[in-house]
N, C-alpha and C positions, 0 to 999 in steps of 0.2 A: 260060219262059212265066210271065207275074205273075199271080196270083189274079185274080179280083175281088174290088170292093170288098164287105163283109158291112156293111151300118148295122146291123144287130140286133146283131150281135160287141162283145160288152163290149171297151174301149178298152185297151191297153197301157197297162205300166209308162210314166211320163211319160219322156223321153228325159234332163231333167235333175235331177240327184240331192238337188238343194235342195227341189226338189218333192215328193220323196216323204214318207210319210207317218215322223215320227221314232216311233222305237221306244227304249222304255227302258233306259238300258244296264244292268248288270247288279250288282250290290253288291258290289265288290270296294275292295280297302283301295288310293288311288293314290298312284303314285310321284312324280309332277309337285307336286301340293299336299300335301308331306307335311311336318309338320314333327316330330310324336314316331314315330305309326306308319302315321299315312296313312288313320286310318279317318274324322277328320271330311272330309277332300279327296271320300273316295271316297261319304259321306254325300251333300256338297253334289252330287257328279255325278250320281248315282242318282237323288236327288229334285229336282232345277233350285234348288240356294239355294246362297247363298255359304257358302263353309265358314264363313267367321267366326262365322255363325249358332251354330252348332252347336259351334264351340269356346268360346266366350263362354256357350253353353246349360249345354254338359259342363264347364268350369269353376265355374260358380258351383253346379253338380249334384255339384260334386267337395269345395267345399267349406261347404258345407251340407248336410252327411247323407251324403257318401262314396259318392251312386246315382252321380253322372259317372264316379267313379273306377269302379267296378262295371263300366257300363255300358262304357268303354272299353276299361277289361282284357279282357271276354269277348268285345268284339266284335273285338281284338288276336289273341284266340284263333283265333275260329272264320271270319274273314270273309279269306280267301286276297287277296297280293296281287295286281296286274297281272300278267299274261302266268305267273301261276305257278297251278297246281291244287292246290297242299296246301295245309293252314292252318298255323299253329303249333300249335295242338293235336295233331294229328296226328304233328308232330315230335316233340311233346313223348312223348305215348305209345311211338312207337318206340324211345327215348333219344335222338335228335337233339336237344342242348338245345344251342344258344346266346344268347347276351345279348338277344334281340329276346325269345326264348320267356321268360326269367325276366324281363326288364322287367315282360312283361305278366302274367305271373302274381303280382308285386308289387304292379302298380295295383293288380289285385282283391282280391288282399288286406289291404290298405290300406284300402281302399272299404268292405269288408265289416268292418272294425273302426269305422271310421267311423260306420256306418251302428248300430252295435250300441249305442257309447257315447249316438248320441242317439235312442235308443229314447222315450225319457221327456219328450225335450222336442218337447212335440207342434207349435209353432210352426213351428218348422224343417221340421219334415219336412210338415206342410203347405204351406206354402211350396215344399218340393221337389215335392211332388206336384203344384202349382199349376204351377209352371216345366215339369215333363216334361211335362201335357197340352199346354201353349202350343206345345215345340216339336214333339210330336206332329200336333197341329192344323195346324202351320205347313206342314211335311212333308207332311201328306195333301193339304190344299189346292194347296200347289204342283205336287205328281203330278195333279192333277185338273184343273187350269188348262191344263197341257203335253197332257192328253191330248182334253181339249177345243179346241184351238187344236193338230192334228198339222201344219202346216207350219212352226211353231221349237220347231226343238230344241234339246239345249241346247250351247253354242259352250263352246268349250275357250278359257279369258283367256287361256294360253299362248301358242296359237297365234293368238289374235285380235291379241295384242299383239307377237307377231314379224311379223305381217300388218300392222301399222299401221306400223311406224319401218322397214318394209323400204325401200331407195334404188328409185328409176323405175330402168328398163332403160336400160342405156347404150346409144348410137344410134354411130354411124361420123361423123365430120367430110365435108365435101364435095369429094369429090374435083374437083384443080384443073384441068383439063380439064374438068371438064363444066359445062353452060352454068348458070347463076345469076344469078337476079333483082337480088342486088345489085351484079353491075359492069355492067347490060346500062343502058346511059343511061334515064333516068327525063325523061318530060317533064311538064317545070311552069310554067304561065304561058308556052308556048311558048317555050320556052329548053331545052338539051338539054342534057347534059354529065356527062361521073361525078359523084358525090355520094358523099356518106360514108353507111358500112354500118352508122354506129351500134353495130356490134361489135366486140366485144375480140379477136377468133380470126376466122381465115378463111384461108380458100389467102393463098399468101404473095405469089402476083404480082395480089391486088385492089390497084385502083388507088382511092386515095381523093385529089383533088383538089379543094377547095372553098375560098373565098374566106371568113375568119377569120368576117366579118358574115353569111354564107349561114348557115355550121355553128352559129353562136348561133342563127340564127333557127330552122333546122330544128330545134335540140335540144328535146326532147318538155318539156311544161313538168312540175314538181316538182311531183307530186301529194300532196294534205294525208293527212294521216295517218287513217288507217280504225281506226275501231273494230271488233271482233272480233265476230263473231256473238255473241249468248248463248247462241244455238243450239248454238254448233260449240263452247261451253267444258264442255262436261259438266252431269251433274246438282250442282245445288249442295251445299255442305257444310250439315249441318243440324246438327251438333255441339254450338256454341255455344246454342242453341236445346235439345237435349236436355239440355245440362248446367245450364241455366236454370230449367226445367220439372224437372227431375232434386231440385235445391236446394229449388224452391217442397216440392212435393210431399212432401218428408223432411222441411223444417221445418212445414210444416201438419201434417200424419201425427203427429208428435214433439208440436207447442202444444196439440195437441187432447187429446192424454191424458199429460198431463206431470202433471196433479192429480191424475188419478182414477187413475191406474197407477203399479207401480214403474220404476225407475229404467229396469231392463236390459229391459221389457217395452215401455216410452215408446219407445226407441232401438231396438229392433225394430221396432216397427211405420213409424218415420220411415223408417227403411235399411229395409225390406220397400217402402215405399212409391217413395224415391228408386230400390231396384233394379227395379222393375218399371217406372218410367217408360224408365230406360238400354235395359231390354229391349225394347219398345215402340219405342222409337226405332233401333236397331238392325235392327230388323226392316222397320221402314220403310225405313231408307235400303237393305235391300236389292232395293224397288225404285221410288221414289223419294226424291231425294238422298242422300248421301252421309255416312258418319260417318269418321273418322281414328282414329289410334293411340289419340290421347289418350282415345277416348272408352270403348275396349276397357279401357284402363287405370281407368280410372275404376269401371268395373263392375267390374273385379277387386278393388280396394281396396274399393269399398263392401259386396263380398260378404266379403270377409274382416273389417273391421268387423260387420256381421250374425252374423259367427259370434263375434266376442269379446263383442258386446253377449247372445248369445244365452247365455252361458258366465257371467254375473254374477248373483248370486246374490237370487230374488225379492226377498228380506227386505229391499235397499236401494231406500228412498225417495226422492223427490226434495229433500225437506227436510230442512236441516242443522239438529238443533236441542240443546240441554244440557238433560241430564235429570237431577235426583237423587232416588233412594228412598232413604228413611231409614225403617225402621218403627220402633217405639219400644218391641216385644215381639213374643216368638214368636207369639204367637195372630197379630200383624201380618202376619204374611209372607206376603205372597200366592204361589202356587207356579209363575208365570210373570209375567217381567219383559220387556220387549221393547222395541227403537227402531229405527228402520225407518234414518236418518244422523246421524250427529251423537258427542256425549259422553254417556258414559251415568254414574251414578256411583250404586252401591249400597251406601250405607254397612247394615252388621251390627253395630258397633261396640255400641249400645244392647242388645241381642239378648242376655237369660240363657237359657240352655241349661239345664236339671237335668242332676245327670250319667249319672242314668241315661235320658237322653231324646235325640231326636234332632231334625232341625228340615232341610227340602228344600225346595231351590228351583232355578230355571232363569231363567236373563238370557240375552238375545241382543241384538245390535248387526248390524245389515247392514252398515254402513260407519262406519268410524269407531276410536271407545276405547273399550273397556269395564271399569270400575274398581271393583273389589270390597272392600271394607273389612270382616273378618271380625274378632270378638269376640278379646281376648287371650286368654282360658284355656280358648277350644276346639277341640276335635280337625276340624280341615277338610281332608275327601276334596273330593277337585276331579276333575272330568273336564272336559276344555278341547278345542277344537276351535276352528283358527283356518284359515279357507281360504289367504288369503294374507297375512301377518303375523310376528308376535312375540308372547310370550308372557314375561311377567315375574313372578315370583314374593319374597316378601320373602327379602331378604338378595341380591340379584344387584343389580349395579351400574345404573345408566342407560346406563352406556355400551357394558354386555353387549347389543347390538342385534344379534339373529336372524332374518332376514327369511328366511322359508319359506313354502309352497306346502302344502296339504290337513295342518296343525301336527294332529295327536291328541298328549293329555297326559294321564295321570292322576299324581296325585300326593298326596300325603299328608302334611297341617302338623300337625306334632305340637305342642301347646301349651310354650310357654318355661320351663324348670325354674325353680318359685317360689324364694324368695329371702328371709331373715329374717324379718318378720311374718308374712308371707304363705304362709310352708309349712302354716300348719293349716285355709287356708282349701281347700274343697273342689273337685277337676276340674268341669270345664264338663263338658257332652254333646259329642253329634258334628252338627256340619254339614257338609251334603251339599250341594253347587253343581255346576253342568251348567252352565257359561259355555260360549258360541258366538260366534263373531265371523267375519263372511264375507269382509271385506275390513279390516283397521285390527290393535289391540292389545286383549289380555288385560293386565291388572295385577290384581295382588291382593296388598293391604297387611295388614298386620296392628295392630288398633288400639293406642294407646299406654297408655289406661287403660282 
């Protein structure tokens, strides 16, 4: 016996499963989109975004301030994959350690070195704090759109894409006993007779007889060629367009403070500019049109660019220029010398010392040469520091070339033993120089009179 009907009775589950309300799935690292350990895949599926969002986020978070690398290691750790309930953390504590659990405790430690050496340069790391809210924001937003719109959820490309190239259902051919429309006479213009089936295949006793001039005439005429929906070709590429707007934006960003800034600060801000346009665009095309390889590539070079622009040393300018100080007495010396590119040349040569007195100074060069000419009969301590360079001292050849990385020197010119007249004239003093050079060469000559 059937109920009756209740109109007051709240209504069933809808009968079909497309209808129901989607529910979020759950944060787990996936094994379908996985390319190191699965956690941007499992990112993109939890919050509705293409993973590439989030590996191009966690890449340039990886190499600007070492947070990606951070971020990925621990969420390596703690975020279990598919169909399994432990994390690797939990291996790790028990002693189950294999090569997934030490990858990831690499990342982090990596990350966490990273993140420490650039402590100081605060550019960077604002900038990473810029890029994590974007794709924070990005994240919350797209959870918020899915759960205001609960009839799509979110499609698995996987399987949408083994759904699109699958073959139709194969059907049976017609069996030749049974009746068919094309051997049964066709009338036209009142005339009766078989006709041809127009097909390649069919039972083997159809009969096709037709007069050479009928079979032209009936043959369907050759239709012209159709152009393709726009519709049905996808979202378009917008690549070329980002990498356009990508270039304006880094060379505006770079022309506008190429005067008023230094060198590796100018080139920051250009590559801060061009990568935050890549980002932008990126984020659109995941959902309207489309970005390619190249343009993932692109964000990755210019973010590692950013990071060697960020790594060059304030003190270089944008202008190449030749400097000479010559003071003409110790009272001259002023106790800082500086040139932001270029030649620098401090001749001391003029400079008496007493010998019981001393006499200090400090030259630096950002990029470039920096060429010191010190007094013949004085005693010269030198403390040198060359980030990346050579350093030459008198009596080494030109062709003794040292090219080194963070050079520290100290060293000690001891005045040249006098020689016939000249033994009764009196020692010079000591001079003290603090030569710096961030990028180019130290030299220090020794005057001849």
């Amino acid at each position: 016996m059937t109920q009756p009907y209740d109109a007051a009775a709240p209504p069933g589950p809808p009968d079909d499963p497309s209808e129901q309300p989607a529910s979020q799935p759950p944060l787990r690292r996936s094994k379908r989109q996985k390319l190191v350990g699965g956690v941007c895949g499992g990112l993109g599926r939890h919050y509705d975004l293409d993973p590439v969002i989030f590996r191009v986020g966690l890449g340039v978070l990886a190499v600007t301030g070492g947070l990606g690398l951070i971020f990925y290691g621990f969420a390596w750790l703690f975020v279990p994959l598919d169909d399994e309930d432990e994390n690797e953390a939990r291996r790790l504590l028990t002693g189950r350690v294999d090569g997934a659990t030490l990858i990831a405790v690499l990342f982090a430690l990596i990350g966490c070195g990273l993140f420490l050496s650039m402590l100081r340069n605060g550019t960077v790391l604002g900038f990473a704090v810029m890029l994590s809210i974007a794709l924070t924001g990005a994240a919350y937003w797209s959870q918020r759109r899915r759960l205001a719109d609960p009839g799509t959820g979110p499609v698995d490309p996987v399987a949408a894409q083994v759904a699109s190239v699958a073959p139709p259902e194969t059907q049976a051919p017609p069996v030749p006993g049974a009746p068919s429309w094309w051997r049964d006479p066709i009338v036209k213009d009142g005339t009766t007779g078989p006709v041809g089936t127009g097909y390649l295949w069919g039972p083997r006793n159809a009969v096709v007889e037709e007069a050479p001039e009928r079979a032209r005439s009936a043959a369907p005429a050759p239709r012209p060629p159709q152009r393709p929906d726009p519709a049905s070709r996808g979202p378009r590429g917008i690549g070329g367009r980002v990498f356009l707007l990508a270039v304006l934006a880094g060379g505006l960003g770079t022309g506008l403070s190429w005067d008023a800034r230094p060198l590796g600060t100018s080139l920051q801000i250009g590559l801060s500019c061009a990568l935050a346009v890549f980002g932008l665009g990126i984020a659109v095309s995941a959902f309207r049109g489309r970005t390619g390889v190249g343009t993932i590539l692109l964000t990755v070079i210019t973010a590692l660019l950013l990071t060697g622009a960020s790594a060059l040393p304030k003190q270089i300018s944008t202008d190449w220029m030749r400097t000479n100080w010559q003071p003409a007495s110790a009272s001259d010396v002023r106790p800082r010398y500086a040139l932001g590119s270029g030649v620098g040349t401090l001749d001391l040569s003029d400079v008496r010392i007493p010998a019981d007195g001393s006499v200090a100074t400090r030259a630096e060069v950002g990029a470039g040469r920096l060429k010191v000419v010190v007094p013949k009969d004085a005693t010269v301590e030198l403390r040198m520091n060359v980030g990346l360079g050579d350093v030459r001292l008198p009596g080494e050849r030109r062709q003794d070339f040292d090219l080194r990385t963070d050079h520290f020197r100290d060293e000690t010119l001891k005045p040249p033993k006098p020689s016939g007249a000249a033994r009764s004239d009196k020692p010079a003093g000591t001079l003290r120089l603090d030569l710096e050079v961030g990028v180019g060469q130290v030299e220090v000559a020794r005057a001849a009179k």
